[in-house]
Short mmCIF file of the C-alpha atoms (twelve columns), coordinates in Angstrom:
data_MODEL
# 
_entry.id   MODEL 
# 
loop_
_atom_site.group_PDB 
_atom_site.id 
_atom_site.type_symbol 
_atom_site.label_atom_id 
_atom_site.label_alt_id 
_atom_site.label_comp_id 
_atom_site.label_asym_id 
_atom_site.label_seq_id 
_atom_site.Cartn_x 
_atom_site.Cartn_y 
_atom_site.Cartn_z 
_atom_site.pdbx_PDB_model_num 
ATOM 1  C CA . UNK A 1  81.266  123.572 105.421 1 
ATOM 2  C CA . UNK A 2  83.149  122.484 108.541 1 
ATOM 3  C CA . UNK A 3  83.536  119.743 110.895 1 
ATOM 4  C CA . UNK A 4  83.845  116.319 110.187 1 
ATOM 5  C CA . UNK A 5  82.335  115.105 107.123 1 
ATOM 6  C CA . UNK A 6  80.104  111.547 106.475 1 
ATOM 7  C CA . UNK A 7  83.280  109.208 105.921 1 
ATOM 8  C CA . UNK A 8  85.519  111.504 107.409 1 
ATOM 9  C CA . UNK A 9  88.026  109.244 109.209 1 
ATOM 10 C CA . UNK A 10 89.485  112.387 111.854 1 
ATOM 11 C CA . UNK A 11 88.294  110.189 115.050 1 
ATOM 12 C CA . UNK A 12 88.912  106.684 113.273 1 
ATOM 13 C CA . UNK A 13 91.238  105.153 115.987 1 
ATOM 14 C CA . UNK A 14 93.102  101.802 113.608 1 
ATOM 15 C CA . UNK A 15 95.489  99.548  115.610 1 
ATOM 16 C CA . UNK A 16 97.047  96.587  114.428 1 
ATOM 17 C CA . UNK A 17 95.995  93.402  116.491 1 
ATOM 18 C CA . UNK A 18 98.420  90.652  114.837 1 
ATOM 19 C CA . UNK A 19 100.354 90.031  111.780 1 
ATOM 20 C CA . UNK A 20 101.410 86.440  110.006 1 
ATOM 21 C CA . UNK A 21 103.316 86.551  107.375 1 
ATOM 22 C CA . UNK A 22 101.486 88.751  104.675 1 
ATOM 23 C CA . UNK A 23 98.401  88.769  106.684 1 
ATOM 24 C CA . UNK A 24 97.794  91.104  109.653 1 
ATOM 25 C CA . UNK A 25 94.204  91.980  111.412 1 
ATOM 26 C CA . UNK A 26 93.508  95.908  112.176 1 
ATOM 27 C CA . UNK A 27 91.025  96.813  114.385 1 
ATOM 28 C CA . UNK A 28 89.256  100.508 112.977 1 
ATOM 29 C CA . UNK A 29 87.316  101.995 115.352 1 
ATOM 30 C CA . UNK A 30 85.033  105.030 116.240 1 
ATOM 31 C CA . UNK A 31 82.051  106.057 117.957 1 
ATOM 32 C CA . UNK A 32 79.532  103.487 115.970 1 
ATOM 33 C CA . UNK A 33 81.547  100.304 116.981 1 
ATOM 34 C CA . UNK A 34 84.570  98.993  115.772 1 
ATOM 35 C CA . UNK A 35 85.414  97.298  112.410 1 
ATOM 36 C CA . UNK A 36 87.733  94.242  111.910 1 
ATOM 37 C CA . UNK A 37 89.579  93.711  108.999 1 
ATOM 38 C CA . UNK A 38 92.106  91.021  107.561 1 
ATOM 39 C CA . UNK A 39 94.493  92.487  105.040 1 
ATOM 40 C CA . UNK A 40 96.820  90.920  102.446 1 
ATOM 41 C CA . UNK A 41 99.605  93.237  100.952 1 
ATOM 42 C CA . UNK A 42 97.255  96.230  102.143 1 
ATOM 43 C CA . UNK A 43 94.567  94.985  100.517 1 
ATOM 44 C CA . UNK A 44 91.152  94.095  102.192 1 
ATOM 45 C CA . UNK A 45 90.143  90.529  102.079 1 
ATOM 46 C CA . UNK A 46 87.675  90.146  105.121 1 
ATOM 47 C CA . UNK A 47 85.834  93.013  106.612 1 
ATOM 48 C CA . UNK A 48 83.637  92.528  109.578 1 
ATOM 49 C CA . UNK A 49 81.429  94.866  111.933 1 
ATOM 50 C CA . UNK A 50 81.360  94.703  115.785 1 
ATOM 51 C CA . UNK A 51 78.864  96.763  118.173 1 
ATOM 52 C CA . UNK A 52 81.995  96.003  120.906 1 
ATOM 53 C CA . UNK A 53 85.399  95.853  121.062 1 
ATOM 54 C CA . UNK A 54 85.147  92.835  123.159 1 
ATOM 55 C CA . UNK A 55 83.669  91.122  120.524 1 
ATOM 56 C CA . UNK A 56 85.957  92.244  117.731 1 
ATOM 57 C CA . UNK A 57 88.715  91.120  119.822 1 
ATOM 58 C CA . UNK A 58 87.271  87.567  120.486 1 
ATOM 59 C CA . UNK A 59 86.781  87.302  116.847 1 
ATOM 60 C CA . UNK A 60 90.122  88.106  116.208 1 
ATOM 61 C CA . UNK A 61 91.708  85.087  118.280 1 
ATOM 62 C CA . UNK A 62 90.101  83.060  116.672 1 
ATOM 63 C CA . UNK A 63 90.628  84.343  113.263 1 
ATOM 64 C CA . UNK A 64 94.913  84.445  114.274 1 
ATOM 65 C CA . UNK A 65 94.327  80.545  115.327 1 
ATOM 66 C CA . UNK A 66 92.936  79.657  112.214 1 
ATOM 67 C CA . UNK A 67 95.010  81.526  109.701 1 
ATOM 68 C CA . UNK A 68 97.880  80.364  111.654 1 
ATOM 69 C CA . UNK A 69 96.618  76.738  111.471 1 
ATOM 70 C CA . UNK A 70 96.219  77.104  107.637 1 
ATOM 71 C CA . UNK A 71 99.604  78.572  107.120 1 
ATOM 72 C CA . UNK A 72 102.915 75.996  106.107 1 
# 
């Protein structure tokens, strides 16, 4: 069979939004919406959906303020 496949990540755009220390935030998205995600030593620790960019990116300020808050 071919074409893209279910899970097939060919038109997954990711793009890194911020980084702190070991933590960065990496917008993944694609035709369905976009997906946020906070990762730790390239690990997922907090995945979150978004119908819109927009909101992603809101989402992600304040996710940087507050991880930077909590940081030494």
């Amino acid at each position: 069979m071919y074409g893209p496949q279910r899970g097939d990540s060919m038109n997954d755009e990711e793009r890194e939004l911020w980084r702190s220390g070991a933590l960065c935030c990496v917008m993944v998205s694609c035709c369905s919406g976009a997906e946020l995600q906070i990762r730790r030593d390239d690990r997922i620790i907090l995945r979150e959906l978004y119908p819109s960019k927009a909101d992603l990116y809101d989402r992600a300020r304040d996710l940087r303020r507050e991880y930077e808050y909590e940081s030494p």
